[in-house]
mmCIF file as gemmi writes it, N, C-alpha and C atoms, coordinates in Angstrom:
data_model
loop_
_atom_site.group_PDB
_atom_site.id
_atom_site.type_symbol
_atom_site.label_atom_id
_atom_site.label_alt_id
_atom_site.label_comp_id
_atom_site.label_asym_id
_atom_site.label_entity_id
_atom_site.label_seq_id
_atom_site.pdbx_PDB_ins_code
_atom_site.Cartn_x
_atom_site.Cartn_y
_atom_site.Cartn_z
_atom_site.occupancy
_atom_site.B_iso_or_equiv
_atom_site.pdbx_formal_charge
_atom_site.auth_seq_id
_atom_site.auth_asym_id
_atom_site.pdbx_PDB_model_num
ATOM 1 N N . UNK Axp A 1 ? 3.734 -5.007 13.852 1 0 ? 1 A 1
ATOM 2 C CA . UNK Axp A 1 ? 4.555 -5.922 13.105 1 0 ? 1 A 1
ATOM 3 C C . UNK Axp A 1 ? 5.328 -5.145 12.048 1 0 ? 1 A 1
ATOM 4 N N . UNK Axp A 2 ? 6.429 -5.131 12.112 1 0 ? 2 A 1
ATOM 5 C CA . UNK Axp A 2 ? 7.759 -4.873 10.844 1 0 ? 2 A 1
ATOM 6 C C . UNK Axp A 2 ? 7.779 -5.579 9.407 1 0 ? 2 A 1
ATOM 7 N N . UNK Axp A 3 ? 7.641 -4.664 8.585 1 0 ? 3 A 1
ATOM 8 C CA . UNK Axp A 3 ? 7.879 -5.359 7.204 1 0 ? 3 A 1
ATOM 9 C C . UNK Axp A 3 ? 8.7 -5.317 6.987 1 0 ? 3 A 1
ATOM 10 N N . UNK Axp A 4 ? 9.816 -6.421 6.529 1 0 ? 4 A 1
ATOM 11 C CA . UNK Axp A 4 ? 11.333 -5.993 6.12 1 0 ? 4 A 1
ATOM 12 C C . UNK Axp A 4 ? 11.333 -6.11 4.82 1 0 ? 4 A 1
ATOM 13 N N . UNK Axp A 5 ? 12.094 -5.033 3.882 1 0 ? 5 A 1
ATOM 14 C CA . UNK Axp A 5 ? 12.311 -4.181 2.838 1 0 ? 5 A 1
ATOM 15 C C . UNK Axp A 5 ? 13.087 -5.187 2.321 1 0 ? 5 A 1
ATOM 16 N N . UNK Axp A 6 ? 12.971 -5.656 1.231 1 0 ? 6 A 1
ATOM 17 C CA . UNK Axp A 6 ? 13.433 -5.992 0.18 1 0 ? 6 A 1
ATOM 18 C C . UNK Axp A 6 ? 14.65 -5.716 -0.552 1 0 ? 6 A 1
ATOM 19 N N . UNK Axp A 7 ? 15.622 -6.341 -0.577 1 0 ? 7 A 1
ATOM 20 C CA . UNK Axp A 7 ? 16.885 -5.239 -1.063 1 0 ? 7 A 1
ATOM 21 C C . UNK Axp A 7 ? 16.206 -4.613 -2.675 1 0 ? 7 A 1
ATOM 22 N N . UNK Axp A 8 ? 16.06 -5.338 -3.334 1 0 ? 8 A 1
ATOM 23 C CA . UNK Axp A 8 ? 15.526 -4.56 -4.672 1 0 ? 8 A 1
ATOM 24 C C . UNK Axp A 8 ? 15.308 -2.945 -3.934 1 0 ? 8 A 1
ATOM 25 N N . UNK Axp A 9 ? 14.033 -3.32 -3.377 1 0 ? 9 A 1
ATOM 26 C CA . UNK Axp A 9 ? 13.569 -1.721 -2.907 1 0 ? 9 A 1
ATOM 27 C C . UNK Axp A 9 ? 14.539 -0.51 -3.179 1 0 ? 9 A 1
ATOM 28 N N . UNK Axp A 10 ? 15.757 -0.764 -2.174 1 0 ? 10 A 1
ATOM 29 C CA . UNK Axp A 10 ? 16.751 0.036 -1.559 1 0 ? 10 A 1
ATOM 30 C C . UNK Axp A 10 ? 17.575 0.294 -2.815 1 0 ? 10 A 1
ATOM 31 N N . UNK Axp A 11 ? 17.674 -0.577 -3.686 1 0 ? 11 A 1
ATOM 32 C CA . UNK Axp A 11 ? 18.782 0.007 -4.785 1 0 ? 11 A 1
ATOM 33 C C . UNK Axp A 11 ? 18.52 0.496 -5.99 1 0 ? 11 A 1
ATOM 34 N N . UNK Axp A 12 ? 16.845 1.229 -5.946 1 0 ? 12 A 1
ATOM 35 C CA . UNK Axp A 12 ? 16.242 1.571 -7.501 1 0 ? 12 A 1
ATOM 36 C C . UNK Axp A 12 ? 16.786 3.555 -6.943 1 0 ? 12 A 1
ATOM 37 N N . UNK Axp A 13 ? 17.544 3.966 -8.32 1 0 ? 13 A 1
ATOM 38 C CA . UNK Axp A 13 ? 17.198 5.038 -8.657 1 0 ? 13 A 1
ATOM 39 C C . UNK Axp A 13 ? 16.121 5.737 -8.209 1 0 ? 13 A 1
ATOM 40 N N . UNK Axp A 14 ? 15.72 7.458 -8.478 1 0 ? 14 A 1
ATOM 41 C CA . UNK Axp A 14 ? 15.016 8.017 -7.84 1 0 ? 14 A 1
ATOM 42 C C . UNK Axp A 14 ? 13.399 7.99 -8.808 1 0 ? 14 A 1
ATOM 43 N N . UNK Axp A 15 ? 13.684 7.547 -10.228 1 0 ? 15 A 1
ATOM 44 C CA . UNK Axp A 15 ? 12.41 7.522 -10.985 1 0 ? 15 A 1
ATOM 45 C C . UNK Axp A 15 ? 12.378 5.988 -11.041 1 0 ? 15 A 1
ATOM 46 N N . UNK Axp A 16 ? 13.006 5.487 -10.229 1 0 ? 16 A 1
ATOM 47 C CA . UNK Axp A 16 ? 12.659 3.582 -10.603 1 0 ? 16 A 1
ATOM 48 C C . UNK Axp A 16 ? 11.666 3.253 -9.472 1 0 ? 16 A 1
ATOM 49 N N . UNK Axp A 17 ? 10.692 2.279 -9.375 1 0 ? 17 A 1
ATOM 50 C CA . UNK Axp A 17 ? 10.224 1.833 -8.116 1 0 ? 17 A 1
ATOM 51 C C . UNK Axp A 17 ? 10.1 0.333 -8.547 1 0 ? 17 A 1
ATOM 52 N N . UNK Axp A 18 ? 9.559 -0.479 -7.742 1 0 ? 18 A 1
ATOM 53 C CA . UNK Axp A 18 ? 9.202 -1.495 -7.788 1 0 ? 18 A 1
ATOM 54 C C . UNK Axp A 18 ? 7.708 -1.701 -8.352 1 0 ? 18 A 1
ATOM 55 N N . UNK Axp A 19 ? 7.858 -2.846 -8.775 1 0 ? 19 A 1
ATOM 56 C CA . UNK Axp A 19 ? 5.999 -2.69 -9.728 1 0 ? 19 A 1
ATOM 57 C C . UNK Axp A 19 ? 5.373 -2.778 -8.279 1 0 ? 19 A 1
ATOM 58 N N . UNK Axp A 20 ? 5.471 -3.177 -7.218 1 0 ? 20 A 1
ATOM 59 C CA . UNK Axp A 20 ? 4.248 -3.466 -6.003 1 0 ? 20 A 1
ATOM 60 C C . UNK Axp A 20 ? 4.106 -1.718 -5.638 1 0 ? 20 A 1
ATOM 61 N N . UNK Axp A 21 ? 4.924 -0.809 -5.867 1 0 ? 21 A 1
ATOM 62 C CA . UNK Axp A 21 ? 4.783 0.772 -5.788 1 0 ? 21 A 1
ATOM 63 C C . UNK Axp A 21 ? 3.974 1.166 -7.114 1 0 ? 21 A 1
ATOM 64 N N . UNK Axp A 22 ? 3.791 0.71 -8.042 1 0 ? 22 A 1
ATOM 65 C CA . UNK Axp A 22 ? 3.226 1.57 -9.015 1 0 ? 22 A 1
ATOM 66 C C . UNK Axp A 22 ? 2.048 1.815 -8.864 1 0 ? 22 A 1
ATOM 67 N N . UNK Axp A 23 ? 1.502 3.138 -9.822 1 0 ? 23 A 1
ATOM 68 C CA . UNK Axp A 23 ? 0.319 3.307 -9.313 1 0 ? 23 A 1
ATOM 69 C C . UNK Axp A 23 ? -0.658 2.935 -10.499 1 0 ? 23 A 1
ATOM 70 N N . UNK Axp A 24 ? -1.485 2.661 -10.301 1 0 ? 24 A 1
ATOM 71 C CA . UNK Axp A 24 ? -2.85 1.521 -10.656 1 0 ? 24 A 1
ATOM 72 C C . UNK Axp A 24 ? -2.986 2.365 -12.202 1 0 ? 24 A 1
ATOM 73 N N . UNK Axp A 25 ? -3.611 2.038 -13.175 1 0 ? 25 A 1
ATOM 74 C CA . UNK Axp A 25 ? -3.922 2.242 -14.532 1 0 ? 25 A 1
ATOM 75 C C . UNK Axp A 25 ? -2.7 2.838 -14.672 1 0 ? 25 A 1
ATOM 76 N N . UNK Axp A 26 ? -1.805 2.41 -15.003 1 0 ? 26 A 1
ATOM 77 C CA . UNK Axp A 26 ? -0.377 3.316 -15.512 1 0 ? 26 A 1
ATOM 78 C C . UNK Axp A 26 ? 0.69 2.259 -16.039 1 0 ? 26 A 1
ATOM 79 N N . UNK Axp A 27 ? 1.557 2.907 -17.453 1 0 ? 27 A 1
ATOM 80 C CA . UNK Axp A 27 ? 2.357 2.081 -17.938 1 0 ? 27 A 1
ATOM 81 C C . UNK Axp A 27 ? 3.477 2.101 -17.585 1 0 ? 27 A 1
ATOM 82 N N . UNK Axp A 28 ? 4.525 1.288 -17.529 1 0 ? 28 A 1
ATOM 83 C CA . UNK Axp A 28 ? 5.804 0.575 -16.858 1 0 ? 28 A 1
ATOM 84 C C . UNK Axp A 28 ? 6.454 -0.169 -17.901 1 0 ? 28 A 1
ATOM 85 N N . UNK Axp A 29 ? 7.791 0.078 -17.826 1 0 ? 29 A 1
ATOM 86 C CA . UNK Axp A 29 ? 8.5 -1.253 -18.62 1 0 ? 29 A 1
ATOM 87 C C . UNK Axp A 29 ? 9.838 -1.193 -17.792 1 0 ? 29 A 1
ATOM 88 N N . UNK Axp A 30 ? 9.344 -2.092 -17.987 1 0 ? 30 A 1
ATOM 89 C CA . UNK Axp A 30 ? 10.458 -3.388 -16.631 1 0 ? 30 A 1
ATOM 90 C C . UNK Axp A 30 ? 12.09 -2.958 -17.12 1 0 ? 30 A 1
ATOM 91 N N . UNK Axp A 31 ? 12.857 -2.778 -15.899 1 0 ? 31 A 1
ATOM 92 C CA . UNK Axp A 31 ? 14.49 -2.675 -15.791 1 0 ? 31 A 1
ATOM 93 C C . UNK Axp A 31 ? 14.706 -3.682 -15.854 1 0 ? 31 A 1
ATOM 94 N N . UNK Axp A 32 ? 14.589 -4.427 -14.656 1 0 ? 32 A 1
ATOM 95 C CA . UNK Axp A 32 ? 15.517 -5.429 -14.026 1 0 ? 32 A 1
ATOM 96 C C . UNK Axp A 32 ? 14.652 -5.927 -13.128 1 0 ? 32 A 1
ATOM 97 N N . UNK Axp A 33 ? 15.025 -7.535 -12.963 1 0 ? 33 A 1
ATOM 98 C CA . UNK Axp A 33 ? 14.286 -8.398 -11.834 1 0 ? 33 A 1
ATOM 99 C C . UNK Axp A 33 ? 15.476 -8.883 -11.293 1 0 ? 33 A 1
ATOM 100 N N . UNK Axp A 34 ? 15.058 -8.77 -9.764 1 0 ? 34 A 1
ATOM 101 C CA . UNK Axp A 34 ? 16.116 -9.222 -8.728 1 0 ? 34 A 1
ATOM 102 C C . UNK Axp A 34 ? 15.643 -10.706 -7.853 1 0 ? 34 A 1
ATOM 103 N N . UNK Axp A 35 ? 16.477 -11.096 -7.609 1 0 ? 35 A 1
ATOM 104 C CA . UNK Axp A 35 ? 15.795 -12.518 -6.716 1 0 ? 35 A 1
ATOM 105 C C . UNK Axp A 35 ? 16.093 -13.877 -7.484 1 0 ? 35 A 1
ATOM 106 N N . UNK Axp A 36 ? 15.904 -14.941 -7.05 1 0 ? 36 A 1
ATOM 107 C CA . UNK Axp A 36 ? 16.392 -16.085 -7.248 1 0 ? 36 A 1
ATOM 108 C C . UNK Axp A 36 ? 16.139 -16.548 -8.698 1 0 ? 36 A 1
ATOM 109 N N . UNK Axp A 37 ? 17.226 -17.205 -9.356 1 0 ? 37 A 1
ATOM 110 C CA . UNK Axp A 37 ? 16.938 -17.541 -10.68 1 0 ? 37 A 1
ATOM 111 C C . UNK Axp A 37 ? 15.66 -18.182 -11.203 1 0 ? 37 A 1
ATOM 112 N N . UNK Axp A 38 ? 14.976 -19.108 -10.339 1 0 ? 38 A 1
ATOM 113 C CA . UNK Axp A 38 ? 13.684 -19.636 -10.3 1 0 ? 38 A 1
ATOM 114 C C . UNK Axp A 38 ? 12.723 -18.616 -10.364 1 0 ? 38 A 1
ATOM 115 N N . UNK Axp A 39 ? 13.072 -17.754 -9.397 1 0 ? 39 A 1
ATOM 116 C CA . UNK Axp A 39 ? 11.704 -16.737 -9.834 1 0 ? 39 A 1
ATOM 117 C C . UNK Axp A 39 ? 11.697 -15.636 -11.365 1 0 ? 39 A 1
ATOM 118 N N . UNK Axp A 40 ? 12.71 -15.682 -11.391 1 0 ? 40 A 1
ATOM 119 C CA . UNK Axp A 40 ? 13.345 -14.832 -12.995 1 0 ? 40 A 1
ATOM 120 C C . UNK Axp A 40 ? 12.8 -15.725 -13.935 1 0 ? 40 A 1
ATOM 121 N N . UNK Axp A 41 ? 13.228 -16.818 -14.122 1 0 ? 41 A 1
ATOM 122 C CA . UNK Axp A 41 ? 12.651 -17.961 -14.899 1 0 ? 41 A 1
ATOM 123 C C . UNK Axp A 41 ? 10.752 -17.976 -14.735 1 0 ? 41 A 1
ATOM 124 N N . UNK Axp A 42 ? 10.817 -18.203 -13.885 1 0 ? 42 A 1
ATOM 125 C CA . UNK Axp A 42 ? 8.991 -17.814 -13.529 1 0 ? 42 A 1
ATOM 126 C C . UNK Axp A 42 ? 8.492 -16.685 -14.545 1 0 ? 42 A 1
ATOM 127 N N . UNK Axp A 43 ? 8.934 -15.395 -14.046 1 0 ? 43 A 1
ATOM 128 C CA . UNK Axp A 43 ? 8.666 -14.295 -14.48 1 0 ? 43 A 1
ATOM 129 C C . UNK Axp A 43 ? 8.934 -14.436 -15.901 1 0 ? 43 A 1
ATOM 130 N N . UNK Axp A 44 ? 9.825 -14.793 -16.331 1 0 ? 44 A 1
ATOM 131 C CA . UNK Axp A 44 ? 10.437 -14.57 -18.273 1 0 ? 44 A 1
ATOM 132 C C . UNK Axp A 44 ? 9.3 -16.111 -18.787 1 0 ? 44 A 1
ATOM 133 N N . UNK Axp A 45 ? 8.716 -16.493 -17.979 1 0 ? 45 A 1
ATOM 134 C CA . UNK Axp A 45 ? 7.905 -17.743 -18.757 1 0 ? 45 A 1
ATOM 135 C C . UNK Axp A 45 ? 6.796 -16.988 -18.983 1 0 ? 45 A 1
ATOM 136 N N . UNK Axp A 46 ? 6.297 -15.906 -18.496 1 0 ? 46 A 1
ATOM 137 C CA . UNK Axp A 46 ? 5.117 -15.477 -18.24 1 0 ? 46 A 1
ATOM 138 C C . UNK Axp A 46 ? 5.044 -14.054 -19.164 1 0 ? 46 A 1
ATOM 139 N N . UNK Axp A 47 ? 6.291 -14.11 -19.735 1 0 ? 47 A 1
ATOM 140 C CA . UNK Axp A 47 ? 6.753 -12.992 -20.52 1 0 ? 47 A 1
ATOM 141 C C . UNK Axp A 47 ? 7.057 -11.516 -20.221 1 0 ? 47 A 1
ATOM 142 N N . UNK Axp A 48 ? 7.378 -11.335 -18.477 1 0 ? 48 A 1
ATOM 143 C CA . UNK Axp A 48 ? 7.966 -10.487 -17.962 1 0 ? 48 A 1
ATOM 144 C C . UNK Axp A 48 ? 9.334 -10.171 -17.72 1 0 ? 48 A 1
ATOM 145 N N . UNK Axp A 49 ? 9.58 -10.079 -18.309 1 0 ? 49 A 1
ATOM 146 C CA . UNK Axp A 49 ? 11.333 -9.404 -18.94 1 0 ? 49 A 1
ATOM 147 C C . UNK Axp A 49 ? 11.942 -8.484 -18.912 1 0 ? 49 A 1
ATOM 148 N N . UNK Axp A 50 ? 12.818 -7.838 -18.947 1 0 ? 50 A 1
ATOM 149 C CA . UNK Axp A 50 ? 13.409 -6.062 -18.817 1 0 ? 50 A 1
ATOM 150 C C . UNK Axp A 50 ? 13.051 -5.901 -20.205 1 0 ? 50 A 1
ATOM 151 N N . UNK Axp A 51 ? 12.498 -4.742 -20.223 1 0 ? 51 A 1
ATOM 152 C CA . UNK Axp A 51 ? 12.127 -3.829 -21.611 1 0 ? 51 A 1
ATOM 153 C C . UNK Axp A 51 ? 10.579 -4.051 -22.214 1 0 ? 51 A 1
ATOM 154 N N . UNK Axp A 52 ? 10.292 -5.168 -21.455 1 0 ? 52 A 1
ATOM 155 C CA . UNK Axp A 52 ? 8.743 -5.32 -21.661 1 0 ? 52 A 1
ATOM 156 C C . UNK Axp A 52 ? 7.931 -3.949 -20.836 1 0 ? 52 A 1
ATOM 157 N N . UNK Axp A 53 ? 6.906 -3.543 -21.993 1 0 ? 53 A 1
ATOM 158 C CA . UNK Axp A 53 ? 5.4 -2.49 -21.394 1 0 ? 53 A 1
ATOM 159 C C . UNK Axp A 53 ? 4.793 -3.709 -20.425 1 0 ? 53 A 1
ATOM 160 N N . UNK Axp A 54 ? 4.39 -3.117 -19.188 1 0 ? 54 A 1
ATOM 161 C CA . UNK Axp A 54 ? 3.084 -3.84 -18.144 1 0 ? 54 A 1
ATOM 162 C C . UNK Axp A 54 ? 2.184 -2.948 -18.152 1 0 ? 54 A 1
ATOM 163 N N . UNK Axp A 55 ? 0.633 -2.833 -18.249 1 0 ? 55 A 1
ATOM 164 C CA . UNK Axp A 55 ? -0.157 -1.954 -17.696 1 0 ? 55 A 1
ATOM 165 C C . UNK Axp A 55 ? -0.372 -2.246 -16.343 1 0 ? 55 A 1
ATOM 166 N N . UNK Axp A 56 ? -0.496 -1.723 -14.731 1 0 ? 56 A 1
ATOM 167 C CA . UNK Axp A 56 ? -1.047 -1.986 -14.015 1 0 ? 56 A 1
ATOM 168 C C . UNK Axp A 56 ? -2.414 -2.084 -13.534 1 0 ? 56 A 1
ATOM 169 N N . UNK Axp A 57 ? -2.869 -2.971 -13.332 1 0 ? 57 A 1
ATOM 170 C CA . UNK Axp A 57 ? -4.211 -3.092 -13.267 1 0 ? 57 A 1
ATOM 171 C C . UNK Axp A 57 ? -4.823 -3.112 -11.406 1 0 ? 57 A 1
ATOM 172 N N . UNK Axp A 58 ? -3.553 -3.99 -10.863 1 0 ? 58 A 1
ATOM 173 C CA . UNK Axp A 58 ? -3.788 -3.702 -9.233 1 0 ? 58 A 1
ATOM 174 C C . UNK Axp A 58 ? -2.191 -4.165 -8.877 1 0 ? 58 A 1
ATOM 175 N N . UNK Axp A 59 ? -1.816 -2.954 -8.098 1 0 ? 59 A 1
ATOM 176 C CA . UNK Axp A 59 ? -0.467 -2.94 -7.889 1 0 ? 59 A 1
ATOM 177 C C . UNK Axp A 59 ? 0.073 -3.75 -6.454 1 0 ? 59 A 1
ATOM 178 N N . UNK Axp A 60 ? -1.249 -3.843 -5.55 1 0 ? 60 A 1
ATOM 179 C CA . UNK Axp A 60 ? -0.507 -4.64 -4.227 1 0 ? 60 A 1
ATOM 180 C C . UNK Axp A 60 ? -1.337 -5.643 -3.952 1 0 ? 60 A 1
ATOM 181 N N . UNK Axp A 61 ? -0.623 -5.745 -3.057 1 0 ? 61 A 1
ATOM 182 C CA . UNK Axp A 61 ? -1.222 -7.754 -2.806 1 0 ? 61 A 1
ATOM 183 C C . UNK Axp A 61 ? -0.674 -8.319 -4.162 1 0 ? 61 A 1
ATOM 184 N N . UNK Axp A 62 ? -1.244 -8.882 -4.124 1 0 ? 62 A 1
ATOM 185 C CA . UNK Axp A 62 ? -0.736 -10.08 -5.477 1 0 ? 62 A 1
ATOM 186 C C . UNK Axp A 62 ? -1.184 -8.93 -6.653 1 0 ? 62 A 1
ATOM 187 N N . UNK Axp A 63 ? -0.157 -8.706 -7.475 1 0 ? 63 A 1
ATOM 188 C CA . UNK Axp A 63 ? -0.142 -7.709 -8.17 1 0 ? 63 A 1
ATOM 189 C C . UNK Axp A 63 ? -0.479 -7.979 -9.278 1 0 ? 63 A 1
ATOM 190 N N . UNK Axp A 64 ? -1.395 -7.346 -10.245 1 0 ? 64 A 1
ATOM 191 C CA . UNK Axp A 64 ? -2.057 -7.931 -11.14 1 0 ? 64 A 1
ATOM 192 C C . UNK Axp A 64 ? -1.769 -6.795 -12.559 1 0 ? 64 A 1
ATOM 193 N N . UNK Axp A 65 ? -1.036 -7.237 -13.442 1 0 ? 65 A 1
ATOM 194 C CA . UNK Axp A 65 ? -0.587 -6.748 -14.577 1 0 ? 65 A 1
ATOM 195 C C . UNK Axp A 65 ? -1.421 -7.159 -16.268 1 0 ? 65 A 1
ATOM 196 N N . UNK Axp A 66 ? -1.109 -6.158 -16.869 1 0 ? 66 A 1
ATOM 197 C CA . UNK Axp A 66 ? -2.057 -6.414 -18.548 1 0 ? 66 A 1
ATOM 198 C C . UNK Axp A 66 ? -0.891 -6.85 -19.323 1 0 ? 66 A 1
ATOM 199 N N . UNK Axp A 67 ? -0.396 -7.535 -20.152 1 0 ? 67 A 1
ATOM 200 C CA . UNK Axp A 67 ? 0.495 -7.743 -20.777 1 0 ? 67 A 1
ATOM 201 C C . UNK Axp A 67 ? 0.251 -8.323 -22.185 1 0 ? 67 A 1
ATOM 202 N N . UNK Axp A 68 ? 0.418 -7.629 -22.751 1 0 ? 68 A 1
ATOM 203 C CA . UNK Axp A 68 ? -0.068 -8.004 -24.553 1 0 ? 68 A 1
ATOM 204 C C . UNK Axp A 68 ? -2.183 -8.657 -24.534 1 0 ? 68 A 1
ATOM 205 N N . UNK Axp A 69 ? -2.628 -7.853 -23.561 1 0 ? 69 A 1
ATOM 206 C CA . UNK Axp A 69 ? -3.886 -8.179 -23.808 1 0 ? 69 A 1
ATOM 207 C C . UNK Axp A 69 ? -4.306 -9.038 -22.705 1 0 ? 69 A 1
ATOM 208 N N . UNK Axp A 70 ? -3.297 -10.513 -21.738 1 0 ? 70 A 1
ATOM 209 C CA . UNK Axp A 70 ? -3.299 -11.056 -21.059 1 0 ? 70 A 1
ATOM 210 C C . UNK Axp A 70 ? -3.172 -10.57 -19.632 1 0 ? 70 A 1
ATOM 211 N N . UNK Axp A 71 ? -4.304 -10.875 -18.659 1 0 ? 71 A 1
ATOM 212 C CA . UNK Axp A 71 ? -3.644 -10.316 -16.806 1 0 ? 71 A 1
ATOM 213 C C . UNK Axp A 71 ? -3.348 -11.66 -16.576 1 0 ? 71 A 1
ATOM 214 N N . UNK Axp A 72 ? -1.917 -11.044 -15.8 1 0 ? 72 A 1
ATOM 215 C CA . UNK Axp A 72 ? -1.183 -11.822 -14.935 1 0 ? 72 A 1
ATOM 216 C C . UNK Axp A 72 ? -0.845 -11.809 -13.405 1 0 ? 72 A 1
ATOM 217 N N . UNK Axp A 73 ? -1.083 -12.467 -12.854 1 0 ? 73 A 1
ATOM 218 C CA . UNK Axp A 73 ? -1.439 -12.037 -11.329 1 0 ? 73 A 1
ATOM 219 C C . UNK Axp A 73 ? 0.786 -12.545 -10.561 1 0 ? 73 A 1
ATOM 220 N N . UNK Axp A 74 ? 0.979 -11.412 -10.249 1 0 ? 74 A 1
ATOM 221 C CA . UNK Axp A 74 ? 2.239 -12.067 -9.664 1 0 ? 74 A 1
ATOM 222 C C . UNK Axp A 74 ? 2.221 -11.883 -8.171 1 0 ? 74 A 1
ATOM 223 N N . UNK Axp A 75 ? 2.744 -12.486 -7.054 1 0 ? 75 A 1
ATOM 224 C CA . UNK Axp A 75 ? 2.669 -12.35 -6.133 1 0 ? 75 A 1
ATOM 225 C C . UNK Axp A 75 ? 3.51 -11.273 -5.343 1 0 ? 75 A 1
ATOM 226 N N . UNK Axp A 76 ? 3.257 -10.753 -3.961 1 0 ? 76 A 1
ATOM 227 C CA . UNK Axp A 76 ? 3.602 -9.963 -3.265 1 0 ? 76 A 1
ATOM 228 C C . UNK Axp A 76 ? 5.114 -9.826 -3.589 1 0 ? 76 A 1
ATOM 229 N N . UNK Axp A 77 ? 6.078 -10.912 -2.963 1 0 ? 77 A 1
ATOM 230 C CA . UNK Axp A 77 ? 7.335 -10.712 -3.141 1 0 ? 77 A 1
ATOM 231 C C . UNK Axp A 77 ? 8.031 -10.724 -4.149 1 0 ? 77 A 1
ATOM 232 N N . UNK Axp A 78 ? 7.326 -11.321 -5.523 1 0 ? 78 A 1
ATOM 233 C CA . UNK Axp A 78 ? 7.972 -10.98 -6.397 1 0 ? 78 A 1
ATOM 234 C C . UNK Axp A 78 ? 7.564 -10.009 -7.009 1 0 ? 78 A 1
ATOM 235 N N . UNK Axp A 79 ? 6.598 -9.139 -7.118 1 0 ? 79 A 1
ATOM 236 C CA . UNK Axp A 79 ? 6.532 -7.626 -7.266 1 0 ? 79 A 1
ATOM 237 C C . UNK Axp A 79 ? 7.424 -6.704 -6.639 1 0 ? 79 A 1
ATOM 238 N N . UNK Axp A 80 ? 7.74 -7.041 -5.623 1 0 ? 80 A 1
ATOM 239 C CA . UNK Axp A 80 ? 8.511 -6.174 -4.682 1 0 ? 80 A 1
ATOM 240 C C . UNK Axp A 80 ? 10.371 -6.491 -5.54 1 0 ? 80 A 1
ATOM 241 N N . UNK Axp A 81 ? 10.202 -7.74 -6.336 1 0 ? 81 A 1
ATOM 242 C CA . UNK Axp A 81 ? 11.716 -7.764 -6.79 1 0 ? 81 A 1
ATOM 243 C C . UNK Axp A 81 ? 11.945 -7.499 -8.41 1 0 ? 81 A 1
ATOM 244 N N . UNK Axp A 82 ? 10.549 -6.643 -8.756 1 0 ? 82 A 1
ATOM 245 C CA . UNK Axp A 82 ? 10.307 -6.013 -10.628 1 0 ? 82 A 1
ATOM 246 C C . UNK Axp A 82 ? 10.306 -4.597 -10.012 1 0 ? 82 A 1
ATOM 247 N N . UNK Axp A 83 ? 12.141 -4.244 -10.943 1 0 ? 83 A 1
ATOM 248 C CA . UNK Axp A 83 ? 12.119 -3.241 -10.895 1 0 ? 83 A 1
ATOM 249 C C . UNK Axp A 83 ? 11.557 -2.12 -11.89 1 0 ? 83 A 1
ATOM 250 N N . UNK Axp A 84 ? 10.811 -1.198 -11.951 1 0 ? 84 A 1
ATOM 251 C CA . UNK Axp A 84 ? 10.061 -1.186 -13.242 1 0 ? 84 A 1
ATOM 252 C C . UNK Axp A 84 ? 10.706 0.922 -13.18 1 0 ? 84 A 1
ATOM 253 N N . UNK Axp A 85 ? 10.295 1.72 -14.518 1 0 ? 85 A 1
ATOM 254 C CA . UNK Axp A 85 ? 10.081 3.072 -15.065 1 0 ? 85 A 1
ATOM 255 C C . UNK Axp A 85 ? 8.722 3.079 -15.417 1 0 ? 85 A 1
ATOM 256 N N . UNK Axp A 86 ? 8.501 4.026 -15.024 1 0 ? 86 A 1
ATOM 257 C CA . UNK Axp A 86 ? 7.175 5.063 -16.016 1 0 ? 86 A 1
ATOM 258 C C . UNK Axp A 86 ? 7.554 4.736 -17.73 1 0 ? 86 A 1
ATOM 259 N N . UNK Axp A 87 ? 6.527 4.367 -18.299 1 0 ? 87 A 1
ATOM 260 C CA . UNK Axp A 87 ? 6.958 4.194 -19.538 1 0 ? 87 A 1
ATOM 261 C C . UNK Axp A 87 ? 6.203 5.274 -20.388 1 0 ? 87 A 1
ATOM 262 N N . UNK Axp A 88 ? 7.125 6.135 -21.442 1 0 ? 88 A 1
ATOM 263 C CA . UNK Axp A 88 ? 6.822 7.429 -22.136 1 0 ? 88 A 1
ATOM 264 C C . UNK Axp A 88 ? 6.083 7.138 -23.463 1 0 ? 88 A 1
């Protein structure tokens, strides 16, 4: 069976990935979220935003993030549409 790729995927820079790529105990702060205004709205209710720190806590399957102390569990496809950096 074929997984089809996500456009997000295809249009991150070479140090950008998607949070469902990041790797597990490591910090991130969010670029850009791609995908339907409903799910943006979702995401910014939950206080995932561009310029926000995420810690990753479990990066696939339903992807599970630390955020000001709080885990937030987001699902497959919309991980795949948080475009996130290594945060310094």
């Amino acid at each position: 069976m074929f997984r089809r790729r996500h456009p997000a995927a295809e249009d991150t820079a070479a140090d950008e990935i998607t949070l469902a790529a990041a790797a597990r105990d490591t910090q991130v702060r969010v670029l850009r979220i791609s995908g339907r205004p409903r799910l943006m709205m979702r995401l910014a209710t939950l206080g995932v935003v561009p310029g926000v720190l995420l810690t990753i806590v479990k990066p696939r399957g339903p992807a599970i993030v630390s955020l000001g102390g709080a885990r937030i569990a987001i699902g497959r496809s919309a991980a795949e549409s948080v475009v996130v950096e290594a945060a310094e």
